[in-house]
N, C-alpha and C positions, 0 to 999 in steps of 0.2 A: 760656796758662800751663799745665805737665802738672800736672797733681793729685799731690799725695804719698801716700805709699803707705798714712796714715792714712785721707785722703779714698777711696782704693781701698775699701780694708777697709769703708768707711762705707756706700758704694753696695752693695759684695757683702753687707752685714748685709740692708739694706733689701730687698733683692734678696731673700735669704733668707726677709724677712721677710715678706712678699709672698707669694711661693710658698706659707709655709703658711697663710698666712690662706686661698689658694684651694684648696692640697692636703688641706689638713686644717682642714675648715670646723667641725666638732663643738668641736676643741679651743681654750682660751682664748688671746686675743692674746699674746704674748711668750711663747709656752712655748721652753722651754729646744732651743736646735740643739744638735744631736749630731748624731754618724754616720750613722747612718738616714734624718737629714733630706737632709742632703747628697748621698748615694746617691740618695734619691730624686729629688731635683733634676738631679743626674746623667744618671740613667736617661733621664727624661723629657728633658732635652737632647738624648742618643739618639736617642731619638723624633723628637723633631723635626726633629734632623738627618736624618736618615734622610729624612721624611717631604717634606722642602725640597731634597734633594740637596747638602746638607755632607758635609762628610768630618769626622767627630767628634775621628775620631783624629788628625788633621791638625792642627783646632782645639785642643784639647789640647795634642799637643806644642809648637806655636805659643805658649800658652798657658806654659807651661812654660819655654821659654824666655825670654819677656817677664818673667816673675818673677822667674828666675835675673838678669837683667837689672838688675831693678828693688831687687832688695833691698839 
């Protein structure tokens, strides 16, 4: 069965949420996502892509279009 786009949202939170417990270990569990955060997860996707041999942009607009899809 596909997940609904609540359940999406739910993994990308977690996801999120993840990230900054390892990106930003100083600061308290649940601090507030904003912009910044997301860039920086971003970024770091970059990175890795880059570093694995993706194509980020690629991924993205793939990305992009799944959502356009999905909503």
């Amino acid at each position: 069965m596909r997940p609904t786009n609540e359940e999406r949202r739910d993994r990308a939170y977690s996801t999120i949420d993840s990230y900054c417990l390892e990106a930003y270990p100083d600061t308290v569990h649940g601090i507030e996502i904003d912009d910044e955060i997301i860039t920086d997860l971003l970024t770091d996707l970059q990175h890795f892509c880059q570093h694995n041999g993706h194509d980020f942009d690629t991924c993205l607009n793939m990305a992009r279009h799944n959502f356009e899809a999905e909503k």
